[in-house]
N, C-alpha and C positions, 0 to 999 in steps of 0.2 A: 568435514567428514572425509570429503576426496585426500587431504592429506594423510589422513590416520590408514586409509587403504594402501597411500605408495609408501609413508612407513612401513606397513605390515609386508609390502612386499620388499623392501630393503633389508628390515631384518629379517625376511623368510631366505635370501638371497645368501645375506652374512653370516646364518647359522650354516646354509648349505656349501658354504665354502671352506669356511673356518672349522666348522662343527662346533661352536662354543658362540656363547654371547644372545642368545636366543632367549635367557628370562630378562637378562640386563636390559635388554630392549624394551622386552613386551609389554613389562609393567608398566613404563612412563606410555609407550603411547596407547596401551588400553586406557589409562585415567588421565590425559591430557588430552591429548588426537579426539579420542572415543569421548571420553567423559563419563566413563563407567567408575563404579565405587571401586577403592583402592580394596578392599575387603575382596571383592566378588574378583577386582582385575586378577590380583594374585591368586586365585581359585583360578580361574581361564589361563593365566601364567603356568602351571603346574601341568596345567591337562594339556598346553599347546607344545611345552618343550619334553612334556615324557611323550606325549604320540608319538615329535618328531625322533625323540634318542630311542625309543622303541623301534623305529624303522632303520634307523642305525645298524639298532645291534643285529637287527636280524640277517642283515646285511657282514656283518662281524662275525656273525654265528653259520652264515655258509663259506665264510673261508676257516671257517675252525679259528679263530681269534680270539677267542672269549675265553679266559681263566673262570667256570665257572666257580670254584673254591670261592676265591677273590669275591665272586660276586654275592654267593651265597651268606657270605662273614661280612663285607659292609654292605652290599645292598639290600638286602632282608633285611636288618637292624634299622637301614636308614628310611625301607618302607613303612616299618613300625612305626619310626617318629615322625614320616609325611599324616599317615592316618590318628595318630593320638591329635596332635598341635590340632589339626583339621577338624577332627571329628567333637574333642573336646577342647582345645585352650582356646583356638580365635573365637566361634561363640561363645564362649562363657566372658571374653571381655569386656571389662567393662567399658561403657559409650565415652568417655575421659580417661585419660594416663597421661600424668606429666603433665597436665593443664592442655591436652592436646585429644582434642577429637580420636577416636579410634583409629582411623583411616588415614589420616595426618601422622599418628604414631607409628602404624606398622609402615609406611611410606622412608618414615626419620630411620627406623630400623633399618628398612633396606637400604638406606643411603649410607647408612655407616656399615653394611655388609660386601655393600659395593666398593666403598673406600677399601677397607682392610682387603679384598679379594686384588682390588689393582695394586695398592703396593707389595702383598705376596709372590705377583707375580714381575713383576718390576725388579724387584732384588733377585740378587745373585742367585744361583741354585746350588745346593750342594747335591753329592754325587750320594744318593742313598748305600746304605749299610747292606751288604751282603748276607740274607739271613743264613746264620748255619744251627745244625740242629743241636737242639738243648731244650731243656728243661725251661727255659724260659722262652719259649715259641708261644707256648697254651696262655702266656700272658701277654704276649704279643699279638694274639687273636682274642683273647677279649677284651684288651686295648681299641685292636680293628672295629671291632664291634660296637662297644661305647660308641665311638669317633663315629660310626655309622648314625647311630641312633640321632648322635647332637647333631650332625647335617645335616637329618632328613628332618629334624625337627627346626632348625633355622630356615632350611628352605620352603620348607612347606607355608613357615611365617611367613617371609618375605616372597614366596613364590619366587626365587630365581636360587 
């Protein structure tokens, strides 16, 4: 148990330096460290790294930092899809998928949410597109939108 505390203070340490990395962590050592359910860890995963980026932004939000637009077009959408996944898809799963325990599966899930998140960021970046105004902005925000929704509904899964 003493280990899962100086994880938790490791990755309390590497979110506060970094500001990122904070669910990639938390799920292994709430269900390995802890030995809490993979189910319940990713439910304590969601509420541990929105506290901490809630304390972020408020911090963002007194230097005037925050696009709220931006926020309002993917994070509201992506709220929608933290609370649907949560309130309705992980319970209604069923106890097997894949031949794999429930808690086993969403776990595989986030191992391949993890992979594809680090070679994303591994490769090169390109230089984003300059938005200029046209008739195709209004589909370029509910493009944003969409894109909110499927993240907040992957995360909410995988809690990171």
């Amino acid at each position: 148990m003493m280990e899962g505390y100086l994880a938790a203070l490791l990755m309390g340490m590497t979110l506060g330096i970094i500001g990122a990395g904070g669910s990639i962590l938390t799920v292994p050592i709430l269900v390995y460290l802890f030995q809490i359910d993979p189910i319940l860890a990713t439910t304590y995963s969601l509420f541990l790294v929105g506290a901490t980026a809630l304390l972020g932004a408020l911090g963002y939000a007194k230097e005037q930092l925050i696009d709220y637009r931006a926020a309002c077009f993917f994070g509201l959408p992506s709220v929608v899809g933290v609370f649907a996944v949560r309130r309705w898809g992980v319970p209604n799963l069923p106890n097997e998928i894949l031949g794999l325990p429930k808690g086993s599966f969403v776990l595989s899930v986030f191992a391949v949410v993890i992979i594809i998140a680090a070679f994303t960021m591994i490769r090169p970046t390109r230089k984003p597109p300059r938005p200029q105004a046209s008739p195709r902005n209004s589909i370029r925000v509910v493009a944003v939108m969409i894109e909110g929704l499927v993240i907040g509904a992957i995360t909410s899964f995988v809690g990171a």
